[in-house]
N, C-alpha and C positions, 0 to 999 in steps of 0.2 A: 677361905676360898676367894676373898673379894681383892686380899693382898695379890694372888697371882694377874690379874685384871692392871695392875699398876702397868707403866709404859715400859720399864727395863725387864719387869719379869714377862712380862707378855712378849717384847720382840725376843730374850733371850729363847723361850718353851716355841716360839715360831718357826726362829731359826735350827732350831733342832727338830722340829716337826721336818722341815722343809728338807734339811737332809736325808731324815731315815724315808723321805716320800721316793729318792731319786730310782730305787729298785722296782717302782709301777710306773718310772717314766716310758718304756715300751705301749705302754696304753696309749699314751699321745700318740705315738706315731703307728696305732694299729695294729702293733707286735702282742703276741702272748704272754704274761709272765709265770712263770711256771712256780706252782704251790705258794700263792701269795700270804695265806695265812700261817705258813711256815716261815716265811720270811718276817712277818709281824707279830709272831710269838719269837723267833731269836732276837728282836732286835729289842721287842721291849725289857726279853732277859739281862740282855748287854748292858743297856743303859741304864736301870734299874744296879746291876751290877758295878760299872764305872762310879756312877752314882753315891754309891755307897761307900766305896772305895775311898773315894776323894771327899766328899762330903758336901761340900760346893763345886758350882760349876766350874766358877774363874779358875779353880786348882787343874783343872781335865780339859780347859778351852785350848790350851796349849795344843794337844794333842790332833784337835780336828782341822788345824790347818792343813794339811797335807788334803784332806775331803774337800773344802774349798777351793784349794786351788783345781783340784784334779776336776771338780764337778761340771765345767762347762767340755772339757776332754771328752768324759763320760757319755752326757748330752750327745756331743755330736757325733758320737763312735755309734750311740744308740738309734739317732735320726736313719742316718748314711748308709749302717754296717751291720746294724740289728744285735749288737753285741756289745758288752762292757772294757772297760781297761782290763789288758789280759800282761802276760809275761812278754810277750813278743810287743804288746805296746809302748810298754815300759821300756822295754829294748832299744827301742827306735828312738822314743825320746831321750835317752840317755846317750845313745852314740849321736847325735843329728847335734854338731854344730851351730850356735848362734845365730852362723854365715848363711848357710843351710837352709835354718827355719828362715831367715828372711827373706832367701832368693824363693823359697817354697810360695811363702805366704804373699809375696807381691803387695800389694795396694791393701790388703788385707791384715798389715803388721798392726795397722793404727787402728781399728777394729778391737785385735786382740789385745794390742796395752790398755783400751781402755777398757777391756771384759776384766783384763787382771787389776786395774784398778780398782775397780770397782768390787772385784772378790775381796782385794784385801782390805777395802775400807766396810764392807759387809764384818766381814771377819775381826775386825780391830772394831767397831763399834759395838757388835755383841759380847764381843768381849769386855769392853768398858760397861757394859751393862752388867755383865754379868759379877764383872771385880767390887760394883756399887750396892747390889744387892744384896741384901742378908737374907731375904726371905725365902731364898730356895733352899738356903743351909738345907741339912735332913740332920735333925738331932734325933734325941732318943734309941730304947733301946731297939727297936723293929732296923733302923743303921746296924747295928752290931751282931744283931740275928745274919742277915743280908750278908753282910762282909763272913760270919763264919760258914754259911755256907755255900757261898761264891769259893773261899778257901779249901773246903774239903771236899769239893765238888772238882777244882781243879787237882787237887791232891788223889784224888781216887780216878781219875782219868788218866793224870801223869802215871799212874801205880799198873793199870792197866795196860796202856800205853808201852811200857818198857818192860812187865814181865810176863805180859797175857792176860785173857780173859779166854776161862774154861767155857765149853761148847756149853750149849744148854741141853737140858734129855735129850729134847725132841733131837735133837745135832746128832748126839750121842749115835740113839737108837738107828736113826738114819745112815749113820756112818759105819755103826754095825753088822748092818743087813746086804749081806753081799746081792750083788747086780746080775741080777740073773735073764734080764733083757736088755737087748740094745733099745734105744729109743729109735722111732719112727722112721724113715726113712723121708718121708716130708720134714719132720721136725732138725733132722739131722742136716738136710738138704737148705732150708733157712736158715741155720745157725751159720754153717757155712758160709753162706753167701751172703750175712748181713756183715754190712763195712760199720767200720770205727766209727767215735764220733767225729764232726766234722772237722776239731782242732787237728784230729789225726787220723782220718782217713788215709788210708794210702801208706802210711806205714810200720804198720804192723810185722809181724813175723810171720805170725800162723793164726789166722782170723781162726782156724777150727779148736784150737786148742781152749776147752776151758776151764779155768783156773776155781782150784779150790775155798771154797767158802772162806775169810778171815781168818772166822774163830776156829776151824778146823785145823786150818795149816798151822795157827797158829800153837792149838793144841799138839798138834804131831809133830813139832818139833822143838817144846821146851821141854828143859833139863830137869823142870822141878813143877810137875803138876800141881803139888800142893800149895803151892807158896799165889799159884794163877788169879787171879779176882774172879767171881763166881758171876755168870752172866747175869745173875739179878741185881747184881752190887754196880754195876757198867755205866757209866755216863754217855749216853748215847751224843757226844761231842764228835762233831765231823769236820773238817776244816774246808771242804767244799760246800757247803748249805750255807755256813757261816760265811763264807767267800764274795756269796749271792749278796750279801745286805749292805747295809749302809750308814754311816761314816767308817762301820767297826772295820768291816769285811775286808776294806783295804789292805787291813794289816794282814790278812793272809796270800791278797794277789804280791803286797811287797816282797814278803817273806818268798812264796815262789822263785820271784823275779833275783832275789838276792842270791836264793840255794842253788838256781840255774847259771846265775853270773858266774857265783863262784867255782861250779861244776866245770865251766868253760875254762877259766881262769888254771883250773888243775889238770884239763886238758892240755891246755897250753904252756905250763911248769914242762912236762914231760919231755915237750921235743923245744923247749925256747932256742936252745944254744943248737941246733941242728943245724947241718948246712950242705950244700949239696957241691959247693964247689964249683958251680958250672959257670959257664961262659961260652957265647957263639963263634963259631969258627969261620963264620963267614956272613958276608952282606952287612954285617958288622955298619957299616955308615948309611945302608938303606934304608928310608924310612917303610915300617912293617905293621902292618895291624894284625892281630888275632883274634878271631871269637871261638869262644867253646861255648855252644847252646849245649844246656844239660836238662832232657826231656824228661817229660813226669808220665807214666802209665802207658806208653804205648806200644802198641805189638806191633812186630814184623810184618805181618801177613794181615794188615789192615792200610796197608803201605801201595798204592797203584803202581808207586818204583818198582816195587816188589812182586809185581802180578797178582795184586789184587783185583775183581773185575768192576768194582764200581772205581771212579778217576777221584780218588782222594789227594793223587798230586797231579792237577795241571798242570802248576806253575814250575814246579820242582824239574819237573819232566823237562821242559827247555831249556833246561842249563848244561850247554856241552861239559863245561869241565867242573863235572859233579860225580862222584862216585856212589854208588851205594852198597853195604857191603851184604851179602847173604846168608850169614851165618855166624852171626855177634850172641854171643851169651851174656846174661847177668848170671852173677852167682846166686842174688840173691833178692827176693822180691819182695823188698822195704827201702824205699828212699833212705833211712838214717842209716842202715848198713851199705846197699848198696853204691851210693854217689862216694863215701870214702878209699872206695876200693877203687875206682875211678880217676879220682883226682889225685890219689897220692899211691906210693909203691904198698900198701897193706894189703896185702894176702889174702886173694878170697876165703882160706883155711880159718883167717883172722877174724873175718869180718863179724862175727857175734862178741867177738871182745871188747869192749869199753876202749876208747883212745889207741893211742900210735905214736910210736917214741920218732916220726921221721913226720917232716912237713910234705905239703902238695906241692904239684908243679907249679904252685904259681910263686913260690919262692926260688925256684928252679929261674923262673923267666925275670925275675926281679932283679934275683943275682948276673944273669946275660943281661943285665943293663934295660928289662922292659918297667915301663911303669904299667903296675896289674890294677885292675877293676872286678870287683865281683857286685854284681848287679842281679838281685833276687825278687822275682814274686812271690817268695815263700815265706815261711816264716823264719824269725833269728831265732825267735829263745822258745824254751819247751821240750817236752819227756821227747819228742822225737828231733828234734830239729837242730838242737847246740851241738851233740855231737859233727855236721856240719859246718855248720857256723865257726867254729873250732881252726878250719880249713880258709874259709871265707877271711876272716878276720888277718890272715896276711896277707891280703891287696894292701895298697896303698888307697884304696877308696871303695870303701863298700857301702852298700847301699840296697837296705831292705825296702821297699815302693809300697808293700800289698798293706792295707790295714785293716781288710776284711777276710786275714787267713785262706780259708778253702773253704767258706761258706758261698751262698749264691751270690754275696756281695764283694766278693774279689775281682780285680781287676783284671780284666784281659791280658795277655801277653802283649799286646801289643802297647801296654803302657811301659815295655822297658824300650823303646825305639826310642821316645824321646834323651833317656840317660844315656843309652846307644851312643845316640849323635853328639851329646855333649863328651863323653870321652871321645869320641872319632875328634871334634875339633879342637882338643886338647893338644897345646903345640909340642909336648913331645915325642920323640919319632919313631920313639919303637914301644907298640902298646898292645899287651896284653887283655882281654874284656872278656869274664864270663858272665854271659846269660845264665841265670836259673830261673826257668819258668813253669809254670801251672801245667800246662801241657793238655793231657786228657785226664785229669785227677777229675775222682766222682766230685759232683755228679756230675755228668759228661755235658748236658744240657747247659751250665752257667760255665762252661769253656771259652764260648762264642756269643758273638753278635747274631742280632737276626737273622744279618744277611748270607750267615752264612748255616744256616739251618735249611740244609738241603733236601734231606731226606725224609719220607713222615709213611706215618704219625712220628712224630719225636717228644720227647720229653721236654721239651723248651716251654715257659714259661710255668712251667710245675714244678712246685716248692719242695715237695716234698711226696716224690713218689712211690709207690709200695714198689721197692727194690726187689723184693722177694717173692712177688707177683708175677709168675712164669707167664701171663697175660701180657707185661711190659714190656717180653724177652726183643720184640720186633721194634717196641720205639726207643728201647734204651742201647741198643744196634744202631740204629741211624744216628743217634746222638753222639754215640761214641765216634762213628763215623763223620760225622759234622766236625767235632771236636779236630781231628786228624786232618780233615779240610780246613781247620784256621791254621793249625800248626804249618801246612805247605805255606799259608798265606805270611804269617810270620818270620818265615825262614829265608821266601825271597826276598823280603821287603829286608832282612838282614843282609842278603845278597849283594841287593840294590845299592846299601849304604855303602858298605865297602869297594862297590864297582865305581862308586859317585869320586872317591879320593883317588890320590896319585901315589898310593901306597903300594910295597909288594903286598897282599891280605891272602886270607886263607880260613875258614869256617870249619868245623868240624861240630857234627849232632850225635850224641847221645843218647836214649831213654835210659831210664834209669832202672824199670822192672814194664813189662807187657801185664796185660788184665786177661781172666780168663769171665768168656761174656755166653752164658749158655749154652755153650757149641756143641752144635746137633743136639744128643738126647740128655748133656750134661744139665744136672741138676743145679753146679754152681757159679759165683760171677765174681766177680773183683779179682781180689788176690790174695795170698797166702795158702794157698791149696797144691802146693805141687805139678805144676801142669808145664807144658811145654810153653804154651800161650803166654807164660808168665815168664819166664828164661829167654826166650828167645826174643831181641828187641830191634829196633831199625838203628843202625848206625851206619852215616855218611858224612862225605868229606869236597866242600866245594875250594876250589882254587883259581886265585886271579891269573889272567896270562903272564902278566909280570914274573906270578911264583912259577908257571912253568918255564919261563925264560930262564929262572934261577935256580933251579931244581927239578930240570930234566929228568936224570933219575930217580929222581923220588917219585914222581909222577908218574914214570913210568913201572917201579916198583906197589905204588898204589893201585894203580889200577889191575898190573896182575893177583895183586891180593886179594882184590874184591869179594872173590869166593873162598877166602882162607878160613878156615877156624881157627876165629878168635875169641875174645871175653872181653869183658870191660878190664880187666886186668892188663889187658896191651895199651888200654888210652894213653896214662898217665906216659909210656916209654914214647911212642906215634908221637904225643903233642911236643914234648921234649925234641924228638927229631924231625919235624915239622918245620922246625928255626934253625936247624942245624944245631942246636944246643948240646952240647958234654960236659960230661963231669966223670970222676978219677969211676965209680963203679957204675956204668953205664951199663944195660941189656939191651943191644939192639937186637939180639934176638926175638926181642917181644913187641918193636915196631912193624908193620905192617906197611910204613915208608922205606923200609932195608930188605937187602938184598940175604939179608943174615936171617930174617925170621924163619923162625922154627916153632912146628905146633906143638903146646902145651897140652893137661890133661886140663879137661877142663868141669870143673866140679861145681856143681848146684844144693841147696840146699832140700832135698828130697829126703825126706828120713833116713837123716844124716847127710855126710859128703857124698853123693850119689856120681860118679862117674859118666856124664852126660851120654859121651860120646861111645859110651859103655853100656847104655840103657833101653829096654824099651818103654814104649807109650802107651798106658793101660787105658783102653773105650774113649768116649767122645770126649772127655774131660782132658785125655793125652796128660796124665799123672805119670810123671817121671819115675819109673823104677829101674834102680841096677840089677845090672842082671849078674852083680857079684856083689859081697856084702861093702854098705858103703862106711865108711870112713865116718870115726865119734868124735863130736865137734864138743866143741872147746866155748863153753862162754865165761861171762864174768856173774 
């Protein structure tokens, strides 16, 4: 014992104490850590396990550089953001530029070379410690106990893993016994109405649906029961607990970060060679701005445009040439389905399919000679979010900002005005810019500023509210309503930029899906419930006098559409003829700027393809039913 005590075996056993500590750095900064003696029984398994493996350190020091470096990243994602390195971190740091992190970082560069200095001479002297030392060897046979059942332990996992593991009785028996009650009507009522977690609040499919147990599904659909691992035989190995720790657990946010690169990457195989052929017909030498703000969670009829009766748009309200439209549908009430139907020609019929063989308008506007920007508060990489990202990643500049996701430590919307401005004075002359912002994503409370917490009681300054508390129903109402008073404040101040240059410009807002929020005697709240509240969204469209100087009739065909029935299915065609833009298979029948448009059927996802315009509204909750049978959707 007195050999460990030596100066290289004691900094090397330090420095690895020091690492596997960084999973209770949360305590420092007052945060929770959740099942901490979970996390310090896998990690002494890990190490214990590498250990054995390798036999000495020096052979496995290799490895923990990557934990090094990343651990001051960690640190201050955890200070700031109350969160670890995630997929969409990784993301960021891997597309962000040298140039980038330096204009980011300011006076703050030389700060960080000497943090990294300092990690690698950390790193490179424990290492020397470690390559000098013999005494941590592990000889003996308790090494080769260790190693064999580190090996059959991953062996019986991997076996499980790829051919099942059979139910246990109790699964069994339970799976047996048919269901001869519904459950509760409260119990039914929270389930419903509890949202995602926070990586992915907002979008979901069908928060009501819930999915069968593992080992159930897993039972019920192999080929060869007998051959199944028997639930007592099961390595209770999970890749997310394991995710939690540290230096190991890395290797599973990498791994993430890799499976979702390359998910993106095979999005992007599909339509690479795609192309739309376009070009503008006109104003061709004038310099032109565009913004597409692409909203998150908002409904129609929480909109003062809209005849709402509390004033959730002052600001909005003063803009002569501003449209709003009346009667916009999403097909579908999930950000990752719905913004694709949106920004590119994909077929609401489509939208549960994985991918799309044809690119977004923003290759459309690239090809008419604009330089495009996609500028996000949301996230890049992750189960919900790359399939957009997919879309994003053909700007010539994109740029994810948020590094607190959708937790309460995300950034306001209003931190994309400053990248706003920096493209606005980017000197080329025809430019392209989509906003994707927060919008009113739960929790509606961390949407805004204080100052703009108008309403009360509201949920502002509460972490973590019982959602499900029909007690809240009145403060988590003003919040949402607060939320929709920053969004006016956001949209003019995007107004203001583009009125500030001497460009032709032109705005158009989106939401992406509306929230159904207790209404009247409804039981539930968020989204994924079928309701009208959730289909029906606010889209409007602001124009400079220059664009009506230049397009007269467009302006004047917009505005008679105001009241048309449309879908987010018509954006993608509207933004395209906005610029005058064409190409060889153009539908101006699905602009809402022509004099050609003609209404579509316009279909929702309501158990099944439900025919909107075909439907009624069942009680206070207004759950979409056809009132003919609807149409069998198609996923992947």
């Amino acid at each position: 014992m007195s050999q460990l005590l030596h100066r290289n075996n004691l900094f090397v056993l330090i420095t690895y104490f020091i690492l596997s500590l960084v999973p209770f750095a949360p305590w420092l900064f007052g945060q929770v850590v959740d099942r901490p003696g979970r996390i310090v029984a896998i990690e002494f398994i890990a190490w214990v396990t590498v250990w054995a493996l390798a036999k000495r350190p020096a052979l496995f020091h290799w490895l923990l550089l990557p934990a090094f470096i990343a651990l001051p990243v960690e640190l201050y994602l955890r200070k700031f953001y109350g969160q670890g390195i995630s997929t969409h971190h990784l993301g960021i740091i891997a597309e962000t530029t040298p140039a980038e992190a330096i204009e980011f970082l300011g006076n703050k560069i030389w700060l960080l070379a000497f943090l990294v200095v300092f990690i690698l001479l950390w790193w490179a002297l424990s290492w020397v410690a470690a390559w000098r030392t013999r005494d941590l060897d592990w000889h003996g046979r308790s090494r080769w106990v260790c190693c064999l059942l580190a090996v059959a332990a991953f062996s019986i996992w991997l076996y499980g893993d790829q051919v099942g593991i059979k139910p246990s009785p109790f699964a069994s028996l339970m799976l047996s016994q048919p269901l001869h009650k519904s459950p509760p009507a409260s119990v039914n009522a929270a389930a419903k109405s509890a949202p995602l977690p926070a990586a992915s609040a907002g979008h979901s499919t069908n928060l009501a649906v819930t999915p069968k147990p593992a080992a159930l599904a897993s039972a019920a659909g192999a080929p060869h029961k007998c051959c199944m691992l028997p639930s007592w035989a099961s390595v209770p190995f999970q890749p997310e607990p394991f995710g939690a720790t540290w230096p190991f657990g890395l290797a599973v946010r990498g791994y993430d970060f890799w499976k979702e690169h390359k998910y993106l990457e095979d999005l992007q195989r599909k339509n690479r060679n795609f192309a739309f052929g376009a070009h503008q017909v006109s104003q061709q030498e004038t310099p032109q701005i565009v913004v597409m703000v692409i909203g998150e969670s908002s409904r129609y009829d929480r909109w003062s445009l809209n005849g709402y009766a509390r004033e959730t748009n002052p600001l909005l309200k003063q803009e002569p040439n501003l449209v709003s439209f009346s009667d916009v549908l999403t097909g579908v009430a999930a950000t990752r389905l719905s913004v694709p139907v949106m920004i590119s020609r994909k077929p609401i019929l489509q939208s549960l399919r994985a991918g799309f063989s044809e690119k977004s308008f923003i290759t459309a506007y690239k090809e008419a000679g604009f330089k495009t920007y996609w500028i996000s508060n949301q996230m890049s990489f992750g189960k919900f979010d790359t399939p957009i990202s997919v879309f994003a990643n053909e700007a010539d500049v994109t740029q994810f900002i948020n590094l607190g996701g959708f937790t309460d430590t995300s950034s306001f919307d209003q931190a994309l005005l400053s990248p706003l401005q920096s493209a606005i004075h980017d000197p080329h002359p025809k430019k392209l810019i989509v906003l994707h912002t927060l919008g009113s994503h739960w929790n509606y409370s961390h949407r805004y500023p204080k100052e703009f917490d108008q309403w009360q009681p509201s949920l502002f300054g509460v972490s973590n509210p019982a959602y499900t508390n029909l007690a809240n129903k009145p403060a988590l109402n003003n919040s949402y309503d607060s939320s929709v008073l920053y969004t006016d404040w956001f949209l003019e101040q995007v107004i203001k930029t583009l009125k500030s240059t001497n460009a032709l410009t032109a705005m158009m807002y989106f939401s992406d899906h509306g929230e159904t929020l207790y209404d009247g005697s409804c039981k539930i709240a968020f989204h994924g419930h079928n309701t009208q509240f959730e289909f029906h969204i606010p889209g409007l469209m602001w124009y400079s006098d220059l664009y009506k100087a230049a397009y007269p009739e467009k302006v004047e065909q917009l505005i008679r559409h105001k009241r048309a029935r449309i879908n987010t299915e018509n954006v993608f065609h509207s933004l395209l003829d906005l610029s005058d833009i064409r190409y060889p298979d153009e539908h101006l029948e699905r602009s809402f700027l022509s004099s050609k448009l003609r209404p579509q059927k316009r279909y929702v996802d309501s158990y099944g393809w439900s025919d909107y315009d075909n439907s009624t509204f069942k009680g206070d909750c207004r759950e979409v039913k056809d009132n003919s049978k609807p149409l069998v959707q198609l996923k992947d």
